[in-house]
N, C-alpha and C positions, 0 to 999 in steps of 0.2 A: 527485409526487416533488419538482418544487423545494418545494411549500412544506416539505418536511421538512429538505432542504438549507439554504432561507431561515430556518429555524425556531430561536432562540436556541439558544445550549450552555451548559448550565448548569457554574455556576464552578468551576473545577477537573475539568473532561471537556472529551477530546478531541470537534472535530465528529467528525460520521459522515461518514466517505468514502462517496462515489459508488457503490461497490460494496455494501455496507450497506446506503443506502439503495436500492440497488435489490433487492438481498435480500430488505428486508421487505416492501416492493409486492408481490415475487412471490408471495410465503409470503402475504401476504393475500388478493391478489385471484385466484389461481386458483382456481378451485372442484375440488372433489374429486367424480369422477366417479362415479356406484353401478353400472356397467353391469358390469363386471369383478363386482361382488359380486351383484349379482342373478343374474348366471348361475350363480354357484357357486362361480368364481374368485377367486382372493385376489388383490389391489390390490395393482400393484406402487407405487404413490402413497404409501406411508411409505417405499419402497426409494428412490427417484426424491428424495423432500425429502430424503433420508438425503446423498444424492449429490451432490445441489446444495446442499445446507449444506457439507457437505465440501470441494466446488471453493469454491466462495467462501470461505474457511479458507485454502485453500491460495493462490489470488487475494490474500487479505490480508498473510497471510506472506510473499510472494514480492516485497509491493509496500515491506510494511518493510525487505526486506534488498536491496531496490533502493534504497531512501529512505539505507539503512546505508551504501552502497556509494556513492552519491552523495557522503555527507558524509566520511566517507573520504578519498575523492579530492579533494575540494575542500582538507583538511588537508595532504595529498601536496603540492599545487599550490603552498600557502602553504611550506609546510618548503623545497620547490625553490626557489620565487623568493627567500626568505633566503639560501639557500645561494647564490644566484646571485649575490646583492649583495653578500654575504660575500669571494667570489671576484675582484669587481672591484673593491671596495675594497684587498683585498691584494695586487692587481695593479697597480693604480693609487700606493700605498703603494711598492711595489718600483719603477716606473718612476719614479719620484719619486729613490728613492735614486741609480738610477744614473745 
């Protein structure tokens, strides 16, 4: 796993987040078990990758509109403290007049 984190991004692509790369560790190195199909039973093992592809989708979504909600606020932060200085200079401006 790190060397995939350590491993260049080619130009114009995002790195892979942490969650990604452990995605595809999973997806490769668990082996798929026959004992469920030797009996007879059908493998719930494409339901199960179905699901855990799905949570980490949903994992990645949730990390962007956190990333979204960060920068957001940080915008909010910047617009407040203009307005704040905005404020004390007009105040400053008026105590001056009188």
């Amino acid at each position: 796993m790190e060397e995939m984190k350590d491993a260049p991004v080619p130009e114009g692509e995002e790195p892979k987040s942490t969650v990604q790369i452990v995605e595809e560790v999973l997806l490769k190195s668990v082996k798929q078990s026959t004992f469920l199909t030797n009996v007879g039973l059908q493998s719930s093992r494409n339901n199960s990758r179905k699901a855990t592809t799905e949570v980490f989708a949903h994992v990645r979504d949730l990390e962007q509109k956190l990333q979204r909600s960060e920068l957001q606020a940080d915008l909010v932060q910047e617009e407040l403290a203009a307005i704040k200085m905005k404020a004390e200079e007009s105040e400053a401006a008026r105590d001056k007049e009188l």
